[in-house]
N, C-alpha and C positions, 0 to 999 in steps of 0.2 A: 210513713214519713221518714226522709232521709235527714240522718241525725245531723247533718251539718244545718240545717233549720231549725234546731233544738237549741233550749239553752242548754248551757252545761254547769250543772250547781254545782261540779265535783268542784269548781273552783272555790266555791264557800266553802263546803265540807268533802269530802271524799265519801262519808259514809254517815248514816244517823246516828249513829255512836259517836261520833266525833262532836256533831251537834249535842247530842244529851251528856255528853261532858264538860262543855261548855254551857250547858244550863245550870249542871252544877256549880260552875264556879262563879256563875253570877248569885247563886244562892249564898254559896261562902262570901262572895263578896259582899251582899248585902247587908248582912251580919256585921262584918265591919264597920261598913258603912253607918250604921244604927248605932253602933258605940260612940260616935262624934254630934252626936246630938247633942246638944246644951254647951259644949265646948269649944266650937267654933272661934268664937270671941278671949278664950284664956289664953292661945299666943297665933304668932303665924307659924307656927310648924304645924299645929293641929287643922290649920286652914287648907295648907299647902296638900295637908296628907292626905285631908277630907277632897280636896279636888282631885290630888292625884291619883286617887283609888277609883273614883267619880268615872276621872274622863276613862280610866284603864278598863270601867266594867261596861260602861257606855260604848266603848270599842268594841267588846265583844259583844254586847247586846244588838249592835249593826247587825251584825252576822246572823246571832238566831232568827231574830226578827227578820231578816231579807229570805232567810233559805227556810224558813216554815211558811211565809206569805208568798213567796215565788212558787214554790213545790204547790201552792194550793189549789192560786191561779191559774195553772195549768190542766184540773180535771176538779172542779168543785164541788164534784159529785161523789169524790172520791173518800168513804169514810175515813182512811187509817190520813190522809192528807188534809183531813176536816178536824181530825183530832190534833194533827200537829200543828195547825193555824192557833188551835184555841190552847194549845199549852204554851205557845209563843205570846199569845194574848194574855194570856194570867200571869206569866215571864211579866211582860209590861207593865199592868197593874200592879204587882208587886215592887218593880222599881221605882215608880213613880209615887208608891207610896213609901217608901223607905229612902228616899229621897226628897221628898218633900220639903224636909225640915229644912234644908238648906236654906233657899233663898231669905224666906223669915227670918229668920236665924241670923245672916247676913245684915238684913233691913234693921236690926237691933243693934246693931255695932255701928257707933261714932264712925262718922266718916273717917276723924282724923285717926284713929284707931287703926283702920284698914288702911290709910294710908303709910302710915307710922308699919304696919306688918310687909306691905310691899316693899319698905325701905329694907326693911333687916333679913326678908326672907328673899332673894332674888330669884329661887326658885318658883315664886308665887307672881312674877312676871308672866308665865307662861297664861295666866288667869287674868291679866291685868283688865282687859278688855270687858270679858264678863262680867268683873268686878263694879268694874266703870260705870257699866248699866245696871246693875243694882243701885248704886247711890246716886245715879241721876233721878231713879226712879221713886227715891223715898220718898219726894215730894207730894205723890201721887198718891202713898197706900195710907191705911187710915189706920184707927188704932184696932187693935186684937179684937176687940169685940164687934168693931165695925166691920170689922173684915169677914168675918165668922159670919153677921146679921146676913150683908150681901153674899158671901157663899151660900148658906140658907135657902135663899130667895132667887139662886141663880134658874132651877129647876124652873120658876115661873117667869123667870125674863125670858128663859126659852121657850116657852108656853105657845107666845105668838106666835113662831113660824113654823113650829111643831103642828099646831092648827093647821094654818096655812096648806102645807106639806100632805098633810091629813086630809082634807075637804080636799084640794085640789087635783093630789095624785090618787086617789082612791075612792071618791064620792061625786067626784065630775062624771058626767055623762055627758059626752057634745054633739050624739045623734048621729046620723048615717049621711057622708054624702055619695050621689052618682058619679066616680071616675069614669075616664075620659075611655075604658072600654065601656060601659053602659052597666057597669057593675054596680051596685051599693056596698058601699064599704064602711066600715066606723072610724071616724074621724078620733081620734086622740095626741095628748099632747106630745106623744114621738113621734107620730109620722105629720101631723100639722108642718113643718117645714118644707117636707117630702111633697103636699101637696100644692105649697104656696109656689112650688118651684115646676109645677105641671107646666105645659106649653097651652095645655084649654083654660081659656079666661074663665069659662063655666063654674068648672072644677076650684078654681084659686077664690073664686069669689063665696062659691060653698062653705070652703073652706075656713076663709077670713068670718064670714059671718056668723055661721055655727059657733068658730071659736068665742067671737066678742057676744051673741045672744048668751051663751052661758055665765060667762064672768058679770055681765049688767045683770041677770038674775041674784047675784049673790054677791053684789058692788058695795053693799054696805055692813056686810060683817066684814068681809073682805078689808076695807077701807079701815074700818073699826081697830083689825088685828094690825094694820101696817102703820097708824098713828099711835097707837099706844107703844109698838117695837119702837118707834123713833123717839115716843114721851121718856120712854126705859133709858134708851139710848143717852138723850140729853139730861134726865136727871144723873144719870151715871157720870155721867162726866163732868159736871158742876161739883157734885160729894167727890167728885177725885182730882179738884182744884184747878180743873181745866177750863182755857175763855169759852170755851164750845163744844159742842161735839167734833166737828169738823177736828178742831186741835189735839183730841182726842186721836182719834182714828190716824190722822199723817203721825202722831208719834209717835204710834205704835205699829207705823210702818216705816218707819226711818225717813220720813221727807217731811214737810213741812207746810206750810198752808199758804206759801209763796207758789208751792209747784199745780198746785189744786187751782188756784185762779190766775198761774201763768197759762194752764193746757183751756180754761174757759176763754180770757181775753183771746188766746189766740182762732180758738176754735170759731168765735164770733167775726172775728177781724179774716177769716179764711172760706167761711160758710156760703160766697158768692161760687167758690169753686167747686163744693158741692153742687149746691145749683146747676152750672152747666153738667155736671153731671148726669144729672137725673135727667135735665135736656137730651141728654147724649142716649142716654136708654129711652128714652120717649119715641127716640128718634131711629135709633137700631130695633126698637119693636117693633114699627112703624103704624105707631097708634096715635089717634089725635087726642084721645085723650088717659092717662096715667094715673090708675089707683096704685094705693099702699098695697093692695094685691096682687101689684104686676112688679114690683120691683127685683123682687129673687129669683125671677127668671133669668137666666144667661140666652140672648138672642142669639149667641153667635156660637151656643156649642154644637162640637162636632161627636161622633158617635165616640163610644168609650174606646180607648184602646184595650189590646190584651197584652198588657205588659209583665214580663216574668220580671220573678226579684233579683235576677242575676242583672237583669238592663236597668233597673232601679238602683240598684250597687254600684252601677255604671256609672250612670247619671249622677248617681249623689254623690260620687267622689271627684268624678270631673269637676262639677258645679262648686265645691267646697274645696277644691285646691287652691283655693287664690286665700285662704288660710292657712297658706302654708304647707311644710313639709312635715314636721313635727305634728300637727294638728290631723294630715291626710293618713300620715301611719298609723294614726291611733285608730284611726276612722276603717283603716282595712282590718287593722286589728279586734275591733268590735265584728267588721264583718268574717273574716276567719276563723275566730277564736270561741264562736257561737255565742256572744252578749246577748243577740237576738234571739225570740222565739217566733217565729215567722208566719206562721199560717193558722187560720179558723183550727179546730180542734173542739169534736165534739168536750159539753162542758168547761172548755177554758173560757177565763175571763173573758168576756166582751170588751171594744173599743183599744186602745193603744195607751199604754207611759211608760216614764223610762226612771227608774230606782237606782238611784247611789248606794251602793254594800261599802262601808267603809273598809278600808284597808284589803279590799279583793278589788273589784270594778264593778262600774253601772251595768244594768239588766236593761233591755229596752223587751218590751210587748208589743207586737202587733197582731191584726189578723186580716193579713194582705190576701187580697182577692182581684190583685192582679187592674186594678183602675190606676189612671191618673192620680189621683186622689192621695192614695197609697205612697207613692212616690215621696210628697210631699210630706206626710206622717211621718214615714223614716227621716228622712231628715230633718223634721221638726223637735219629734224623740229623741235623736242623737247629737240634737244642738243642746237638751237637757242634759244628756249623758256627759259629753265634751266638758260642759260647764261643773260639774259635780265631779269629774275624774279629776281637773287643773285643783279645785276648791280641794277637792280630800286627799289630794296627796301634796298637799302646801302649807294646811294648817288642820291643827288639829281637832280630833271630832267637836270639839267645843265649840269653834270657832266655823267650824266647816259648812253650817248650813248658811246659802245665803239665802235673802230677805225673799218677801214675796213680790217686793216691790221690783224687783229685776229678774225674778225667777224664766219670765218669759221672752226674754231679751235675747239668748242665745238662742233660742229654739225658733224662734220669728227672725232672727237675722238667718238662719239657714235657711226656713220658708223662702224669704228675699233673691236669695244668693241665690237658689235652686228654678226658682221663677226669671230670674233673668238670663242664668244660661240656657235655660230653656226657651225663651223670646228669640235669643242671639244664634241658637244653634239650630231653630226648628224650621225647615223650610219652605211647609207647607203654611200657605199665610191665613188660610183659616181655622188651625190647629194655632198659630202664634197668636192671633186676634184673642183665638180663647184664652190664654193663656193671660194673656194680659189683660181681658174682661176681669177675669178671676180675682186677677194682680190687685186692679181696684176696686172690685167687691168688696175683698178681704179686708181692704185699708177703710174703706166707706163703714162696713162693718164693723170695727174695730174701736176706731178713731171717731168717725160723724157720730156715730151711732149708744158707742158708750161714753160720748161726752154728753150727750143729752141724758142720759141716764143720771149720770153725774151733776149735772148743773138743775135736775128736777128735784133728787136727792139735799142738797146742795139748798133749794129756794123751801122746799119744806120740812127742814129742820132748823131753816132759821128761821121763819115765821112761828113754828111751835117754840120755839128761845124766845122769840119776841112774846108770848104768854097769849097767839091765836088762838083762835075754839075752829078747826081744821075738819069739813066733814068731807065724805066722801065726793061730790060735788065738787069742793075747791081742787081734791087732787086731778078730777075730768080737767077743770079750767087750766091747770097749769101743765096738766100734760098734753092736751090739744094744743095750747096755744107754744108750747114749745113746736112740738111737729110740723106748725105752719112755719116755723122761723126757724128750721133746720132743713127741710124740704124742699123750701123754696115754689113757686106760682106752678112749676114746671106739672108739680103731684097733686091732683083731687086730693084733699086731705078728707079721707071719707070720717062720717062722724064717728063710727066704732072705735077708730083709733083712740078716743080719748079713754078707752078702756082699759090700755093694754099694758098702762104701769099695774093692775092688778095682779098681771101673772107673769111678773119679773120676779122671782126668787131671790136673784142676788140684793134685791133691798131689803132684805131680813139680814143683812151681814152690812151694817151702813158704810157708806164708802168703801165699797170694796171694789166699782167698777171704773173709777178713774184710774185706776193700775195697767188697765188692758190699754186704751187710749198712749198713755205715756209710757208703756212699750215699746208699745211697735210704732210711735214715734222716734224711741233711742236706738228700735234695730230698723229702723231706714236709715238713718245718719250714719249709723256704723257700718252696715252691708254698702252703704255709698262712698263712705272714707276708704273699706277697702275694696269695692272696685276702681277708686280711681287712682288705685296706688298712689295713695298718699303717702309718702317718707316716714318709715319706722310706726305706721300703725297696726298693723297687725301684729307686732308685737308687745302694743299698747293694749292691744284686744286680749292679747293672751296673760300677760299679765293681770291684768282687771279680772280675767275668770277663776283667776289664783286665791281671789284674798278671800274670799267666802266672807263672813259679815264683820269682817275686821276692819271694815269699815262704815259709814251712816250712806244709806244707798244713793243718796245727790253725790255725797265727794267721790266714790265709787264709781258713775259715772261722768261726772267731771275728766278721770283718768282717759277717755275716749272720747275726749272733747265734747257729750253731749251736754249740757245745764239744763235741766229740768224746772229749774227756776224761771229759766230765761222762754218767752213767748215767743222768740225767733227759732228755738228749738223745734215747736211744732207748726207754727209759719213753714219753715225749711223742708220739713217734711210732706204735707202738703204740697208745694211748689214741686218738689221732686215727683212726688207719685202725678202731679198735672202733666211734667214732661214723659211721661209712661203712657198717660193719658193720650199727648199728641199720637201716638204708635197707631190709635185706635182710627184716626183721622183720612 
């Protein structure tokens, strides 16, 4: 492998010695640290000093922590790189527990107290922000004992999808089907997608069924485990003085319970445009009639290409210079400078992301094998990377990480940008057709698809608040009867479907999946404002990726004109990917 494919860690450290010297000093640091326990509260120097040493050993702990997890990821097989992951890991656990005491600590000091120290210590400005959310938060915590009971009992609120996880990934069996050479194969839930997207209806329809005959075999522990995680859910959040769960979960992602049934209203008021969709593939399959297991076929793909990562480099900086000059040298600079690790490698990490080292630069992971695909992965990773390079060199580690709620915004505004230069540039018009099949796959998947996830979520946690007796049965009726009303006449909605909220994971983490939706709602608006060279927005873009969570993630984007409150937000977006859609016409 030629090393310019390599990462290059010497930018963390030059040598492992250099690393095990800075593990020491987060040991001495810790030390410290542990002396300001109980003191916190006796003036703002001791606050100031407690943070100062905080964010300084934090800084270095970026560092161990990225160059003992990168060095790992590279060969996991590798003992003496297995040992330095897990002395990075206990690094961790020791910080986290010699740190601890802070925020507590904090949550015990009078508001006006901490404010009264911000006035007299200016130096404690650098904190103000964190500060801030602390005491937004006391509302929420309960007293020492209560807080200790729920700590206790945390081990069993996770119980449910630990289950789940359990029975599903390691106790499923879904039976053999015959692919489309005349092979028997074992259907499981990693290649299930793989199969769904076969060109033999045979094969899709094996596949669909095997999956849903198993989950109806085990529908009602299943069900059992998913209404009790959401009973968990809403008593928690009632004991932590919350109107709902729902209020819950948007505050603890910086938005609000206006942006959760702005992206519903809208999704419902835009759900005709779906519809012709599914028309649209009914119609490019050329099938009279469209199950739920003909949808993930692409009608109009063309064979793969064999693209090297030099034309991918190509590509992705053509595509992403219309942010800029400042934004495309960074972008060659990740590519020369070796941020990426490029290619398969026996034992390296599987799949693709891209890590922030504070105060060095972002790592991106790939393992390029030369598809279409690929292409789009790098530039999706380096819309992460971009975003975390502007965040950590603007504000400080404290402040630096931003929310999750946006996390995905720059990496899907690159997807975008890299999809339509590639529509605009490709001139073969059945390689373009694909391209822009994909285009609105991706967005239908994204957007249709996890708003339904969301508005299911959504109707059974507020029937459980309303104090229903919920069995497995009512979650069939509510998730069938969403699929006829997201689908549209266009799709047989075959009966298995009302199975298949049982092997959605992400509703073991509740509201987690309207984040994805109101995304890549904010990176179409934005990837659209700046193709159409809008006056001074890209520099509107580039700043917004600067403030990392120095801001509450709607005013954050507000700065890029999008409102996440506002229903015309995903209205807009919508209407835009329709005019993508005319391409296909």
């Amino acid at each position: 492998m030629e090393e310019k494919y390599n990462w290059n860690l010497k930018d963390i450290y030059k040598n492992e010695e250099d690393f095990n010297l800075d593990g020491t000093k987060i040991e001495e640091n810790l030390k410290k640290l542990r002396e300001y326990k109980g003191k916190l509260g006796e003036s703002a120097s001791n606050l100031y000093k407690c943070y100062n040493l905080y964010e300084k050993t934090l800084e270095i702990y970026e560092k161990v922590y990225g160059y003992g997890m990168l060095n790992y990821h590279l060969d996991m097989s590798d003992p003496h790189k297995t040992k330095l992951y897990k002395k990075v890991e206990n690094i961790g656990t020791e910080f986290e527990k010699a740190t601890a005491f802070i925020t507590p600590e904090i949550m015990k000091i009078d508001n006006e107290v901490i404010l009264s120290f911000l006035d007299k210590e200016t130096r404690l400005q650098r904190y103000k922000r964190e500060l801030g959310e602390i005491m937004k938060n006391k509302e929420h915590i309960l007293s020492d004992k209560e807080e200790e009971l729920l700590a206790n009992y945390s081990e069993v609120f996770s119980s449910m999808e630990n289950t789940f996880d359990i029975l599903t990934n390691t106790e499923f069996r879904f039976g053999n089907l015959v692919n489309s050479n005349g092979e028997e194969v074992e259907l499981t839930d990693a290649n299930y997608t793989y199969y769904l997207k076969d060109k033999n209806e045979e094969v899709r329809k094996q596949a669909f069924n095997l999956m849903y005959k198993k989950y109806s075999e085990f529908l009602n522990t299943i069900g059992e485990l998913y209404i009790d995680r959401v009973k968990e859910d809403t008593i928690t959040a009632r004991l932590r003085k919350y109107p709902s769960s729902l209020a819950k979960a948007v505050d603890n992602d910086n938005a609000t319970i206006k942006v959760y049934n702005a992206l519903i209203e809208a999704v419902h008021k835009t759900l005709p445009i779906n519809h012709e969709f599914m028309e649209l593939k009914k119609k490019l399959l050329g099938k009279e009639e469209m199950h739920l297991y003909d949808i993930y076929v692409n009608p109009i793909e063309v064979e793969d290409d064999n693209i090297s990562f030099e034309k991918a480099e190509k590509q992705v900086l053509e595509a992403l210079s219309v942010i800029g000059k400042e934004y495309t040298n960074k972008l060659k600079e990740a590519f020369q400078n070796r941020w990426i690790d490029v290619y398969e490698k026996k034992n390296k990490m599987g799949g693709a992301y891209s890590m922030g080292v504070y105060g060095v630069h972002p790592y991106v992971l790939t393992n390029f094998v030369n598809k279409k695909r690929d292409v789009s992965t790098i530039a999706h990773e380096l819309g992460h990377s971009m975003h975390s390079y502007y965040s950590n060199t603007n504000q400080n580690v404290i402040d630096a990480n931003y929310t999750i709620m946006v996390a995905e915004i720059a990496s899907t505004t690159n997807e975008i940008l890299l999809a339509m230069h590639q529509i605009n540039t490709e001139k073969d018009e059945n390689k373009k057709k694909e391209i822009i099949y994909e285009l609105l796959e991706m967005f239908r998947a994204t957007f249709f698809r996890q708003a339904m996830f969301a508005e299911f979520e959504k109707i059974v946690h507020e029937r459980i608040e309303k104090g229903e007796m919920l069995v497995a049965d009512d979650l069939n009726k509510i998730y069938y009867d969403l699929n006829k009303e997201y689908f549209g006449k266009s799709v047989v909605i075959d009966e298995q479907i009302k199975y298949e909220w049982a092997r959605i994971p992400h509703f073991y983490t509740p509201f987690y999946v309207y984040k994805y939706a109101t995304g890549v709602s904010a990176a179409i608006i934005i990837a659209k404002n700046i193709l159409d060279k809008k006056p001074k927005y890209v520099e509107k873009y580039i700043n917004m990726l600067k403030q990392g969570c120095t801001k509450k993630s709607v005013e954050l984007l507000k700065m890029v004109d999008v409102d996440l409150e506002d229903p015309a937000t995903y209205e807009n977006a919508v209407l835009w990917m329709k005019t993508i859609e005319n391409k296909l016409l």
